[in-house]
N, C-alpha and C positions, 0 to 999 in steps of 0.2 A: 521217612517214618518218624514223625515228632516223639517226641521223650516226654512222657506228662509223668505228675506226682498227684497217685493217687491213695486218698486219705482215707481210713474209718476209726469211727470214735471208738474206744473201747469202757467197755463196761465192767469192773471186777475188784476183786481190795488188794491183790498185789504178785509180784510177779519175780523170778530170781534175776537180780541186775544184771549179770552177763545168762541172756536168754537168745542171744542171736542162733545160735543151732538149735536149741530146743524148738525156740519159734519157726526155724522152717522146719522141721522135723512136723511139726505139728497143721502148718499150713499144706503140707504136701498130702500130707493125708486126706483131704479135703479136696485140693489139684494136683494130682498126681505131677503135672505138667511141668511144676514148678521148681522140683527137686532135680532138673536136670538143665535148665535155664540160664546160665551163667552171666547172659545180658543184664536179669531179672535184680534190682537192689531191693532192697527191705530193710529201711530205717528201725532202729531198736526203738520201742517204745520207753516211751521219758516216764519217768513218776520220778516220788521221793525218795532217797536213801532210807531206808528205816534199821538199818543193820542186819545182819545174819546173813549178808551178799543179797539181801532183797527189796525190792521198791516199792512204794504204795504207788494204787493207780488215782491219778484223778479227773476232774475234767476235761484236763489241758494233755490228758493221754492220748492216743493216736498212733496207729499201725497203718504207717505209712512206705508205699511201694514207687518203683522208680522204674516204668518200661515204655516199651514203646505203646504208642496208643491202641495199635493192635490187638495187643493182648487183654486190653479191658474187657471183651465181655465173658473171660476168663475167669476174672476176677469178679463180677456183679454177683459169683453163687458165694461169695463171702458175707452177704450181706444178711444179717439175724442170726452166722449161723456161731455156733460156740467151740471154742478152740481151750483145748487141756494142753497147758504148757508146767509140764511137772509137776503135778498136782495142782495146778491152779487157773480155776475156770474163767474164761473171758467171753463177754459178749461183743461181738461184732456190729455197729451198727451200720447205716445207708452210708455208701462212699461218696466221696466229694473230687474231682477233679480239678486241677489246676495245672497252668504252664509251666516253664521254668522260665525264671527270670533274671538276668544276666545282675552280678554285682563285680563290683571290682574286686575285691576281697572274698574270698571264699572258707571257708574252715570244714573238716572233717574231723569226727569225733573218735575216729580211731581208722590207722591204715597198717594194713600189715602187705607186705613185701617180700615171698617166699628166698630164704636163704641171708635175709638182711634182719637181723639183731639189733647190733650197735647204732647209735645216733649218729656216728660220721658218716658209715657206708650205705646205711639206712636212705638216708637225705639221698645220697651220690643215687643213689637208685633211683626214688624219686626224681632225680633232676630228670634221667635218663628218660626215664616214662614220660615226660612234659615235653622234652626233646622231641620225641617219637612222634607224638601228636601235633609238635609243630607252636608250640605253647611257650610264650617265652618270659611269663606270669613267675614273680618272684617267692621260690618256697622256703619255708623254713618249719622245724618241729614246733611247737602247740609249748609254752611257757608258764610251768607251774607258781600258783597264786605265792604271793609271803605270808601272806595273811593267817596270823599266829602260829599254828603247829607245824604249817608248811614250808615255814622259814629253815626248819629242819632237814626236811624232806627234800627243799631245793638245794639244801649245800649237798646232797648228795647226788643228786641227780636235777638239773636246770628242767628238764624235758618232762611232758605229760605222757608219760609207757602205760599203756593200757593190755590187757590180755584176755584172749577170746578162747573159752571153753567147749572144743570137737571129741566129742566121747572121752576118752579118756588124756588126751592130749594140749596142750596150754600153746596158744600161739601170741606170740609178740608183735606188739605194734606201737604206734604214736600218733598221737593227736599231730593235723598239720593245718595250716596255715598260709593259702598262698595269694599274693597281693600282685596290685598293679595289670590287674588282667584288663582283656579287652571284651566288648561284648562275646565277640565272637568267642573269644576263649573261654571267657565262662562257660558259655553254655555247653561248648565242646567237654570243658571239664565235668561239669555239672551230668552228662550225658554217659561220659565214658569212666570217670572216677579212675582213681589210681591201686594197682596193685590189684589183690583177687577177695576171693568171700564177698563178691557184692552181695548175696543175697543170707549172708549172714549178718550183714549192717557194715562191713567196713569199707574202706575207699571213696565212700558218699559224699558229696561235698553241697554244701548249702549257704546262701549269702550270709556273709559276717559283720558285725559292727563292734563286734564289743573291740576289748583287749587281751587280756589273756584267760586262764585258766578260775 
């Protein structure tokens, strides 16, 4: 069963930055089907920081899903149709379909790891999971910028710690980073992602070129 990433544009003026639960809270409403899925990933949609923990939407927005091809025409009743993600209305347009494409380098924008906190035991976990899969791709946590204010922020902490907002509860995680893969493990990874909440956005992993944070 191939593993496609399927895309739609969004239409709206902005959205709360951490909206991983709200957004499927909100998508499930829609497909009931989806809220019990755990295959199912669901990349956070990107905008701008504008402050107040909230992001503007813009062109280059996109509510973007990660399952098997099967499940696509599941998803085509998303298309026009309008999603309320805590007061803030979004338009769904026509989805676009693509493969996954093997890169040596991968990045994930945040992974959380139930019962792993800390950066040392964190990682140890992650290896384990890479282990598992038979993956022998070199990982390491996601490395915050210097760049002015953050000069600060990284003598405090090296690592990019990100946290994801479930009702009333705040879950820990971290940007990561894993290199030297092979085709095949890419895509393995890219398929299976690390740790859980795929379909609140974490564990996701997508080709990387830059360098850090």
């Amino acid at each position: 069963m191939p593993i496609i990433d399927v895309s739609f544009k969004v239409k709206g003026e902005k959205l709360p930055a951490d909206h991983g639960y709200l957004m499927l809270s909100a998508i499930s409403r829609l497909i009931p089907s989806i809220h019990s899925d755990s295959s199912c990933g669901i990349f956070p949609v990107t905008g701008v920081n504008i402050g107040d923990r909230f992001i503007s939407l813009n062109d280059r927005s996109r509510l973007v899903f990660r399952l098997s091809h099967e499940k696509l025409p599941a998803l085509l009743k998303l298309a026009g149709k309008k999603l309320v993600v805590r007061d803030c209305a979004l338009r769904l347009g026509v989805p676009e379909v693509s493969a996954l494409k093997p890169s040596v380098r991968l990045k994930s924008r945040l992974v959380t790891i139930k019962g792993f906190m800390e950066p040392e035991t964190f990682l140890e976990a992650a290896v384990r999971q890479l282990s598992e899969m038979g993956i022998q791709g070199k990982p390491a946590l996601a490395l915050k910028s210097t760049k002015s204010d953050g000069e600060a922020q990284a003598a405090i902490s090296p690592y990019v710690r990100r946290t994801l907002c479930v009702k009333d509860r705040e879950i820990v995680g971290y940007a990561m980073i894993v290199e030297e893969l092979t085709a095949e493990e890419s895509i393995m990874l890219q398929e299976k992602g690390i740790g859980g909440r795929r379909r609140m956005g974490c564990g996701l992993f997508v080709p990387y070129k830059g360098k850090q944070e």
